[in-house]
C-alpha atoms as one frame of an Amber mdcrd trajectory, in Angstrom:
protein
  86.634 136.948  96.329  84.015 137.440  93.112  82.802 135.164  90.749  85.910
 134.435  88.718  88.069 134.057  90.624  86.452 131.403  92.887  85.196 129.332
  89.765  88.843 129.903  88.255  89.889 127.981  91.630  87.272 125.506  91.254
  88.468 124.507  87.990  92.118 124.424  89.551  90.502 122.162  92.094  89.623
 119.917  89.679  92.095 119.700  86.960  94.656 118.734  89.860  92.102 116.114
  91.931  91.741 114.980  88.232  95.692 114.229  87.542  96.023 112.261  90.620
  93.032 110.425  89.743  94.405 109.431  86.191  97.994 108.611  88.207  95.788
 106.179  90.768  94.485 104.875  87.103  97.835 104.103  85.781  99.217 102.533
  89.058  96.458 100.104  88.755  96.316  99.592  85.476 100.106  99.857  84.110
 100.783  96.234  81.649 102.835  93.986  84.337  99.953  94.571  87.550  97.137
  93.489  84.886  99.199  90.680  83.075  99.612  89.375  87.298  96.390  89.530
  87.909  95.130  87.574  84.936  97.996  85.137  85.450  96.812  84.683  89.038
  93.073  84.213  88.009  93.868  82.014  85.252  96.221  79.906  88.062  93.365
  79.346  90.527  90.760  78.555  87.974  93.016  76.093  86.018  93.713  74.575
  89.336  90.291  72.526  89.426  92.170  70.175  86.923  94.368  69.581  89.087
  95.025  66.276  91.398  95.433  67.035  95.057  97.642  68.863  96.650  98.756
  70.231  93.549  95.390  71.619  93.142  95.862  73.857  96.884  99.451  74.240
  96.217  98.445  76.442  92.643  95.979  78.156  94.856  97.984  78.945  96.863
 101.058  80.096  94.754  98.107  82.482  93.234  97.006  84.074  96.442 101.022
  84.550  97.101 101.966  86.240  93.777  98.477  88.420  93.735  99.888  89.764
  97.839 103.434  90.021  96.372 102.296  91.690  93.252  99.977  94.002  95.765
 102.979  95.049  98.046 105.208  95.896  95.121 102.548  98.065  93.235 102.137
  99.742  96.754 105.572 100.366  97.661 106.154 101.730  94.003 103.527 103.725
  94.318 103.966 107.645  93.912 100.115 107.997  94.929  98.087 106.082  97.651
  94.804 105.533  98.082  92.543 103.610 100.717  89.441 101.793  99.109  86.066
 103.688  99.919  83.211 101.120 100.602  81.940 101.646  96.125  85.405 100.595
  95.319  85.347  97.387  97.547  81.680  96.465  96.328  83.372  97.235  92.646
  86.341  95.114  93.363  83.962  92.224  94.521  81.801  92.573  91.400  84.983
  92.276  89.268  85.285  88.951  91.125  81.926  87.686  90.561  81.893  88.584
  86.506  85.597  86.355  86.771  83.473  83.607  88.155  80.117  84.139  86.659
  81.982  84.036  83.002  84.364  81.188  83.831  81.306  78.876  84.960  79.790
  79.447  81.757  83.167  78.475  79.645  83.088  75.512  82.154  79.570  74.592
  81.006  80.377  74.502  77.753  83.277  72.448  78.063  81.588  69.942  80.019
  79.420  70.356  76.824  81.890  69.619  74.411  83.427  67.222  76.078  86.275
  69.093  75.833  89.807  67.545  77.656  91.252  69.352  80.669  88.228  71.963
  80.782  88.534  74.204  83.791  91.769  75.106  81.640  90.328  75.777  78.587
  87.756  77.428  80.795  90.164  79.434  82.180  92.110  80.494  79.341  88.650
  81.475  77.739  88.269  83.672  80.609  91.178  85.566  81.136  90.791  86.134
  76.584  87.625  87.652  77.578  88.751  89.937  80.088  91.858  91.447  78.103
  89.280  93.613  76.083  86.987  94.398  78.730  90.221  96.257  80.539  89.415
  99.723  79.313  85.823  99.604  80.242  86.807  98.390  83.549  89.726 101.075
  83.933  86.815 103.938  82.893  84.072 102.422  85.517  86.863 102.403  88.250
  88.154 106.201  87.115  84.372 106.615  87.285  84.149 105.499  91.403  86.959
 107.490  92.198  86.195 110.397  90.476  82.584 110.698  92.504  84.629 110.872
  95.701  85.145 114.756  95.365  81.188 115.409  94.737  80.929 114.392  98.366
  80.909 116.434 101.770  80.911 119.835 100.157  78.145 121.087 102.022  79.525
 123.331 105.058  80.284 126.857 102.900  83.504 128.055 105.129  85.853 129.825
 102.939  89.635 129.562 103.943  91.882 131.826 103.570  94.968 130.249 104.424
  94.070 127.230 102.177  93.637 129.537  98.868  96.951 130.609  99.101  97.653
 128.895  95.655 100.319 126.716  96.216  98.729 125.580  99.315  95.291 124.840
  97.523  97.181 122.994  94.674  98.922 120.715  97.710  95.353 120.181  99.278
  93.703 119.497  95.638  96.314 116.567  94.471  96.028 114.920  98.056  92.572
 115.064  98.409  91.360 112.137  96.413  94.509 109.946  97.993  95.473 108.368
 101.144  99.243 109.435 100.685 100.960 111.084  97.790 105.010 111.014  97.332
 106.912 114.597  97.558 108.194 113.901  94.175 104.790 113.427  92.282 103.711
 116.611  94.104 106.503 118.738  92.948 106.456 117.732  89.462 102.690 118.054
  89.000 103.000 121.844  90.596 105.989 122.272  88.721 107.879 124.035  91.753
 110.883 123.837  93.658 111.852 121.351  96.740 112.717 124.144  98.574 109.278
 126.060  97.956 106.979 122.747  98.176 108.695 122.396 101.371 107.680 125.652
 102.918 104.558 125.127 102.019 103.623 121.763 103.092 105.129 122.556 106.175
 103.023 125.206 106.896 100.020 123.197 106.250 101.497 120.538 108.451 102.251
 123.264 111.107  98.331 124.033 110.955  97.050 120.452 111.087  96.196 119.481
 107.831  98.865 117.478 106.482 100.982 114.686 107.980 104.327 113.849 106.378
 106.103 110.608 106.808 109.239 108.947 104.924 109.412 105.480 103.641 112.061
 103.144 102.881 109.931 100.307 101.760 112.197 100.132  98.463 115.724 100.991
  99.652 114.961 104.411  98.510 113.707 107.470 100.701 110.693 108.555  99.754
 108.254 111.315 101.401 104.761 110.786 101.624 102.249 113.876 102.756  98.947
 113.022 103.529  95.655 114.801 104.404  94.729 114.861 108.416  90.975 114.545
 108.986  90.797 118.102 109.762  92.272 118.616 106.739  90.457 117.282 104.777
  87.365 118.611 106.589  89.281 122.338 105.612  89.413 121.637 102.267  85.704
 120.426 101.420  84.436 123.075 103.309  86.597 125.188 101.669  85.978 124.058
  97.992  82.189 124.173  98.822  82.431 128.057  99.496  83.766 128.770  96.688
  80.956 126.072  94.944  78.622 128.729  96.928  79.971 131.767  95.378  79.832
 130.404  92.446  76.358 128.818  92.081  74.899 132.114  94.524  76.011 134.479
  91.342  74.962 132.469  88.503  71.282 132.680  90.142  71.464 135.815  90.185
  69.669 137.594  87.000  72.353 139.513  84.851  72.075 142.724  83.813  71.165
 143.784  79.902  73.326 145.406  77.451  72.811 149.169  77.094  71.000 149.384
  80.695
């Protein structure tokens, strides 16, 4: 293994961990998921207009679509992912900003005088949050994408994982919690028959489970890192991080000499 070719698979590493990370992005941002969610948050906040129990009853139809709108995304899903402690605390911040801005629309209705104010408030709000989408989609690309700067610090080199194919596998599930056979095979750009080998071969050593689904009425495969997996490939990709930063220390010889 020299220099290139370990930072060659480094940068393999990366530009796969990088195209699930822009597929988690588009799950969670496609049109109809944010267009829900700002229907649902402009629901419950209108709802303080309302008499009771019409007032509960919107809440509640809000909390209803959001969870239906939640298991639909999920089920769709070609790519999976379980929330690491930053993206909770990020999720709750998004809620607090949806509160701290609608209290201040509120205040100025009360202001104004203004008829059927949480409403107005709450139209005001969900205005203001259309634009802010892209910052919020590159803050949450930014949380996900610090994931794979973590637990590299155990230089093991793997053999059996660099195999190519099987480090491209191990790359595009590492930053998930489940990724569907199909999104795998296109993104390689290989076979069934060949993606099948090889993921069962990594399953046969420990590091990938594989499960179907038919959430959908449609059969779908799901592989997914095991913890010792996972453990494989950081240690793995922080070897090759090792080889890497170990021969750029070292002084390079002049021209001529």
């Amino acid at each position: 293994m020299n220099t290139h070719d370990a930072q060659s698979s480094l940068d393999g590493i990366r530009r796969l961990q990088d195209r699930t990370h822009n597929e988690l992005v588009r799950q969670y941002f496609v049109l109809p998921q944010v267009a829900t969610s700002l229907l649902v948050v402009f629901l419950v906040l209108a709802s303080f207009d309302f008499p009771e129990p019409w007032a509960t009853a919107a809440r509640v139809l809000g909390c209803a679509v959001a969870g239906g709108a939640l298991i639909v995304q999920h089920r769709r899903s070609s790519v999976r992912r379980t929330p690491t402690d930053r993206e909770l605390v990020l999720y709750a911040g998004w809620g607090v900003s949806y509160i701290v801005v609608f209290v201040a629309f509120r205040i100025t209705t009360w202001a104004l005088d203004l008829p059927a104010p949480a409403t107005i408030a709450a139209a005001a709000t969900v205005v203001t949050a259309i634009p802010a989408n892209p910052l919020i989609r590159r803050i949450y690309r930014g949380v996900i994408q610090q994931d794979r700067r973590h637990g590299l610090m155990d230089p093991f080199f793997n053999g059996f994982l660099h195999v190519p194919a099987r480090l491209s596998i191990v790359a595009l599930l590492a930053p998930a919690s489940g990724v569907e056979f199909g999104f795998l095979r296109d993104t390689i750009k290989t076979g069934d028959s060949a993606l099948s080998e090889q993921i069962s071969a990594l399953a046969e050593a420990g590091y990938v489970w594989v499960r179907t689904s038919q959430e959908t009425g449609t059969r779908r495969t799901y592989v997914q890192l095991t913890p010792e997996g996972r453990r494989a490939f950081e240690r793995h990709a922080a070897a090759l991080e090792r080889i890497v930063a170990v021969a750029q220390a070292q002084p390079q010889p002049h021209a001529g000499r």
